[in-house]
C-alpha positions in Angstrom: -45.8 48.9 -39.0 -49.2 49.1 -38.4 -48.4 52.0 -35.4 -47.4 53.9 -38.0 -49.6 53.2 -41.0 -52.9 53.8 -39.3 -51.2 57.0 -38.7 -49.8 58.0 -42.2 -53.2 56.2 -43.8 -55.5 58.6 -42.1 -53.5 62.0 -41.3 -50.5 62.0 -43.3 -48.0 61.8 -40.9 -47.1 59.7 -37.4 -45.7 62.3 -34.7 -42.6 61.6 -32.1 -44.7 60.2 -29.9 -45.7 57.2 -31.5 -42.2 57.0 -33.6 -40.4 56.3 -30.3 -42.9 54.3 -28.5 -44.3 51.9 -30.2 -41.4 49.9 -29.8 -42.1 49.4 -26.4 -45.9 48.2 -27.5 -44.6 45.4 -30.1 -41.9 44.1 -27.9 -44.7 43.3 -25.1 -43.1 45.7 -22.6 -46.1 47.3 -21.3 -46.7 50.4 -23.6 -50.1 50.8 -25.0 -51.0 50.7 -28.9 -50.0 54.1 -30.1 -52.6 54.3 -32.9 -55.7 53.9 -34.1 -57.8 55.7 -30.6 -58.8 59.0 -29.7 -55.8 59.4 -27.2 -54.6 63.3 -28.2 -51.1 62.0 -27.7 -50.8 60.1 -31.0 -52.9 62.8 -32.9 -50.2 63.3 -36.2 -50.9 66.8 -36.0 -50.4 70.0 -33.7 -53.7 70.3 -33.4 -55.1 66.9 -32.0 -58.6 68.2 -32.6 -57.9 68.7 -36.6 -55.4 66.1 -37.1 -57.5 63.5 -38.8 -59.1 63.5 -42.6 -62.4 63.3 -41.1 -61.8 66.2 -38.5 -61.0 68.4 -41.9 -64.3 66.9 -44.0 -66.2 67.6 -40.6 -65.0 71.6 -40.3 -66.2 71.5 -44.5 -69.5 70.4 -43.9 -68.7 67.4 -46.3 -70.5 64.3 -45.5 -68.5 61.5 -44.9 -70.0 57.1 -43.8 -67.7 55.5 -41.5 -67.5 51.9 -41.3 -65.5 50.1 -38.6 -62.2 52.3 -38.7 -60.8 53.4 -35.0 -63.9 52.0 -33.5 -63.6 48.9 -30.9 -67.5 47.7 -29.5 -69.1 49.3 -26.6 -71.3 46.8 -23.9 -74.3 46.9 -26.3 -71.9 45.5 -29.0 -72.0 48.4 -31.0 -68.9 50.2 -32.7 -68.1 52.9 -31.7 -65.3 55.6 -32.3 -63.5 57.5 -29.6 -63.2 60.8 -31.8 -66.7 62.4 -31.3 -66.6 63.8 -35.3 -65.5 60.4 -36.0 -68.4 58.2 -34.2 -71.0 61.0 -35.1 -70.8 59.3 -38.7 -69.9 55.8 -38.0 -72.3 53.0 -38.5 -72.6 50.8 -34.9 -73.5 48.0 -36.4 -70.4 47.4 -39.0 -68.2 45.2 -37.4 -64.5 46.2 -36.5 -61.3 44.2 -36.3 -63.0 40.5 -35.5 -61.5 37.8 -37.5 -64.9 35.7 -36.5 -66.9 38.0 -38.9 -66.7 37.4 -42.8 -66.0 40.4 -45.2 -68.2 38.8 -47.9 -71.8 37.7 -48.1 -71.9 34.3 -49.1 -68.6 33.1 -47.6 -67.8 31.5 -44.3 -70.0 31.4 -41.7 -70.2 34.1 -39.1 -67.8 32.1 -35.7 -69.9 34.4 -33.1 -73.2 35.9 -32.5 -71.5 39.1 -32.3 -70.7 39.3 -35.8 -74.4 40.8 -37.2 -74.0 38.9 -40.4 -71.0 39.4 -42.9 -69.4 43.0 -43.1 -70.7 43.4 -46.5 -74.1 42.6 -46.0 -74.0 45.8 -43.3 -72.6 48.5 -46.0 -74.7 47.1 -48.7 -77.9 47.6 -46.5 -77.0 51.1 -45.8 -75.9 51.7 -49.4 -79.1 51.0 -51.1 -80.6 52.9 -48.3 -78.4 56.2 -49.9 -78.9 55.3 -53.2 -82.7 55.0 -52.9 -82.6 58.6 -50.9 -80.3 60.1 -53.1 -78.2 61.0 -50.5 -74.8 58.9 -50.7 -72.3 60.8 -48.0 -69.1 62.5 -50.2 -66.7 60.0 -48.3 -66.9 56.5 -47.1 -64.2 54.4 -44.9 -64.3 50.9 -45.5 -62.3 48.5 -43.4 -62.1 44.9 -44.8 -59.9 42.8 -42.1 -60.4 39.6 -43.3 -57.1 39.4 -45.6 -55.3 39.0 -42.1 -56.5 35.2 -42.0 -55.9 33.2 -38.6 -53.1 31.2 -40.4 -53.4 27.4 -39.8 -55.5 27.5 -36.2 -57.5 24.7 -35.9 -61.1 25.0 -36.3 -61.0 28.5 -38.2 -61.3 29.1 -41.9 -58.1 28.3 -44.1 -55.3 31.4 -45.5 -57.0 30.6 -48.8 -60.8 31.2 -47.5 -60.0 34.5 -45.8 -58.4 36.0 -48.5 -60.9 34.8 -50.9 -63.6 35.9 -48.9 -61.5 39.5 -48.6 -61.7 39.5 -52.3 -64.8 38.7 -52.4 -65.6 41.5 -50.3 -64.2 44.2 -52.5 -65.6 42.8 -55.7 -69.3 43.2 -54.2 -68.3 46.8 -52.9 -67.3 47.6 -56.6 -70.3 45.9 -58.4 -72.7 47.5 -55.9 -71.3 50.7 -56.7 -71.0 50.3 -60.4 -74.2 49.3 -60.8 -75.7 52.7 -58.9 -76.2 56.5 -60.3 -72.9 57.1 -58.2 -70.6 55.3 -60.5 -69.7 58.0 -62.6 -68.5 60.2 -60.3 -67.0 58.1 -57.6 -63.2 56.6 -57.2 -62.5 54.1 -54.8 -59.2 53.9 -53.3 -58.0 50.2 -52.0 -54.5 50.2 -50.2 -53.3 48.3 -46.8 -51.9 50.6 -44.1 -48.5 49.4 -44.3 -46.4 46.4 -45.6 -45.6 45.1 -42.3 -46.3 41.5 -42.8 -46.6 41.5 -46.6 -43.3 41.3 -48.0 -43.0 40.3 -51.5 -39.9 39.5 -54.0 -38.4 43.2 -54.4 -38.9 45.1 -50.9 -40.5 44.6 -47.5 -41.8 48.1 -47.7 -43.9 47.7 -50.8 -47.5 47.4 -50.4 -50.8 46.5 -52.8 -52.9 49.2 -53.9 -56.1 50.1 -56.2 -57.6 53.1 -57.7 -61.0 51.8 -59.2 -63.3 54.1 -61.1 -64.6 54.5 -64.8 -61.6 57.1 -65.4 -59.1 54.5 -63.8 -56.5 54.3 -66.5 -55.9 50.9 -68.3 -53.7 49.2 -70.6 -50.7 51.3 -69.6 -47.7 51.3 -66.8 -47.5 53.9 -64.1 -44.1 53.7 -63.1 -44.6 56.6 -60.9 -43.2 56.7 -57.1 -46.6 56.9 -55.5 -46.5 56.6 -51.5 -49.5 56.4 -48.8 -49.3 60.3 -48.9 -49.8 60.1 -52.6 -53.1 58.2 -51.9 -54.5 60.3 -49.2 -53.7 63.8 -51.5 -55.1 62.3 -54.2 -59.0 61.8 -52.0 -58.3 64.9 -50.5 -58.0 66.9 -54.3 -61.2 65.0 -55.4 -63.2 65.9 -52.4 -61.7 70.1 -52.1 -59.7 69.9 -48.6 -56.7 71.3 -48.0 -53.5 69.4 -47.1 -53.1 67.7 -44.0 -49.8 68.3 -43.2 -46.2 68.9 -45.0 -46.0 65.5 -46.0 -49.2 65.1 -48.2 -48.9 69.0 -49.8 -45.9 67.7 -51.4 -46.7 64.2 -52.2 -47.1 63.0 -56.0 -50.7 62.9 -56.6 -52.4 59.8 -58.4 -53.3 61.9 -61.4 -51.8 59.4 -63.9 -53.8 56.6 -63.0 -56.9 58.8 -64.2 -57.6 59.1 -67.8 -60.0 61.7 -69.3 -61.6 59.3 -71.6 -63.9 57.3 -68.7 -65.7 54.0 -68.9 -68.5 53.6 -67.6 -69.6 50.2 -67.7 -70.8 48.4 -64.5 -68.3 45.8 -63.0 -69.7 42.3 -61.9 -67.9 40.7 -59.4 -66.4 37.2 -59.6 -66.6 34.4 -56.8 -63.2 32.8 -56.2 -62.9 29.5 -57.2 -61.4 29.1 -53.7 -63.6 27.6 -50.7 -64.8 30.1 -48.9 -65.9 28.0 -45.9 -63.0 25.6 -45.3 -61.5 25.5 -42.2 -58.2 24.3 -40.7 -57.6 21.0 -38.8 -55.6 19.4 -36.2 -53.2 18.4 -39.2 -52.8 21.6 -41.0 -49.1 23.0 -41.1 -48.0 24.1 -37.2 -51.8 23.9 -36.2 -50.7 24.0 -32.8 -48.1 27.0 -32.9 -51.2 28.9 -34.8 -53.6 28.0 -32.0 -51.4 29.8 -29.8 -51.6 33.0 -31.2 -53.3 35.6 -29.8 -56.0 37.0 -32.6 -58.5 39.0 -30.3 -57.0 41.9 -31.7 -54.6 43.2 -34.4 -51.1 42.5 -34.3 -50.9 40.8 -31.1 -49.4 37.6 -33.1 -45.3 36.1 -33.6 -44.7 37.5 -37.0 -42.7 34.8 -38.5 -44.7 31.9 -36.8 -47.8 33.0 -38.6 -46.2 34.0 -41.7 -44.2 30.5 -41.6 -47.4 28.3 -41.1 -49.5 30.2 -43.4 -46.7 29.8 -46.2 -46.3 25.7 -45.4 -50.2 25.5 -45.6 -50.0 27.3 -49.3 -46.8 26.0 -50.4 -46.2 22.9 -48.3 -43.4 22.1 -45.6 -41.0 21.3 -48.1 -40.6 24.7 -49.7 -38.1 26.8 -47.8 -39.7 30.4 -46.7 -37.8 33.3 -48.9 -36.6 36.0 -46.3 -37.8 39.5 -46.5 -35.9 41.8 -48.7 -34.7 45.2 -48.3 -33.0 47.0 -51.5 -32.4 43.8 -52.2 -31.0 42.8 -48.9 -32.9 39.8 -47.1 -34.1 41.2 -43.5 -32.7 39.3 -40.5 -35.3 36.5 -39.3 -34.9 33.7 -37.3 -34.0 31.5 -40.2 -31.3 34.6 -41.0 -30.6 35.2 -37.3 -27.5 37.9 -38.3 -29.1 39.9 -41.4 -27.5 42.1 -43.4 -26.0 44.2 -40.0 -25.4 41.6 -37.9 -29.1 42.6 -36.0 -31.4 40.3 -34.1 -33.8 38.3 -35.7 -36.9 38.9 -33.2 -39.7 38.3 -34.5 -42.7 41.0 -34.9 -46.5 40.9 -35.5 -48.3 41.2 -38.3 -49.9 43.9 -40.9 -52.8 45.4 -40.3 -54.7 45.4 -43.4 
């Protein structure tokens, strides 16, 4: 769940705290969000004031570029971040979570003046900016919501144009940085916070991930068990910090999806083929249970709703919707009402990606 993955993502671990309560915030019964804030509570740490990677880059003097993670807009209709060490090195005008802003330059339109243009356009402006000063921070967060798509709601872009335009995001993030002095010392790790609304054909708790630099290793299988820990350990041995907790000093580092023979040839980033600026209608798949949902903010949505039109609109009514599986077992749903254990099928939100 996203409670939980912002969590692990970001420091490594997810305390009591939010392990017992954010029940109470996805079942709608009145518990606030326990993630993703400055609220000392959910800090994953003892120490609330050094829980976060960015609290331990901050005490090591490394430079670090936020850009819209933990940040929600002020009444100016900047970003900003609760955490002080956080917002001290975030830029205000990268948008946040706002499903009305593009990732991409060159995709959909921007649905609100609030946007500032496409999310990309934002870091790219800054980036030249570093790479014309020579003076690129050591770290960069980069959050690229679009891949959450409004599913089939009337009047907003199609499943297919968000996650094109997602796509489309990275690739100019990874040509833009291929192309600069940077390149041959930077990695650039892509991963969602958790699988919560992803589930593919082996196990609901699998989710995507990308290690991208010219010592990436190719033309070989990792069949390594790598988790979100591994990830986070892996940026944290690259930049010199220490662990953040238990649960990172003994995760697997990444260090066989790095070879010692590097290429470093610039990468140039494809378009999808996909239309970036369709948009639903009236007639797409359960238009109105879509319109319905409640996208002002992250997973605020009926899981298997969303998931259900957004599968019809790519696969078409007539193809039944595979159940999530867990070691193999399909999850309970409200097409599998009894599960594996005879549990509920209640639906959830979605993945915050």
């Amino acid at each position: 769940m996203s409670a939980q993955g912002w969590n692990w993502a970001v420091a490594s671990n997810s305390n009591p705290f939010s392990e017992q309560t954010w029940v109470g915030n996805y079942s709608n019964r009145n518990h606030p969000y326990p993630s993703e804030s400055s609220d000392p509570a959910i800090a994953p740490n003892r120490d609330p004031a050094n829980a976060y990677i960015w609290d331990r880059l901050a005490n090591a003097n490394i430079s670090f570029r936020n850009y819209g993670m933990y940040v929600s807009p002020n009444a100016a209709n900047q970003m900003v971040a609760g955490d002080p060490k956080l917002n001290a090195s975030t830029d205000p005008n990268y948008r946040g979570f706002d499903l009305s802003c593009p990732d991409s330059a060159n995709s959909f339109t921007p649905q609100s003046p609030s946007c500032n243009g496409a999310r990309m356009t934002e870091w790219s402006k800054e980036f030249t900016g570093y790479v014309a000063n020579k003076n690129l921070p050591t770290m960069q967060f980069v959050r690229l919501p679009s891949d959450h798509t409004s599913s089939t709601a009337p009047g907003r872009p199609t499943p297919r144009a968000y996650v094109g335009d997602n796509d489309w995001a990275v690739g100019q993030l990874v040509d833009a940085v291929s192309h600069s002095p940077y390149w041959k010392d930077t990695a650039i790790f892509v991963t969602e916070d958790d699988a919560q609304a992803g589930p593919d054909h082996v196990d609901a708790h699998r989710t995507t991930s990308e290690v991208i630099s010219p010592y990436t290793r190719t033309g070989k299988v990792d069949s390594t068990f790598y988790n979100t820990a591994s990830m986070l350990r892996t940026m944290e041995l690259i930049v010199g910090i220490k662990p953040l907790t238990q649960f990172d000093a003994y995760a697997t580092p990444m260090i066989a999806s790095f070879t010692n023979h590097p290429n470093f040839a610039p990468y140039n980033a494809i378009k999808p083929s996909t239309d970036l600026t369709a948009v639903n209608t009236a007639t797409s798949p359960m238009a109105a249970q879509s319109a319905a949902q409640d996208l002002s903010q992250a997973d605020r949505i009926n899981e298997f709703e969303f998931n259900l039109a957004t599968w019809q609109d790519i696969k078409g009514a007539n193809v039944p919707m595979p159940p999530p599986l867990e070691n193999g077992v399909p999850i309970a749903t409200p097409m599998n009402p009894t599960g594996p254990n005879g549990s509920d099928g209640s639906a959830g939100t979605t993945g915050d990606n």
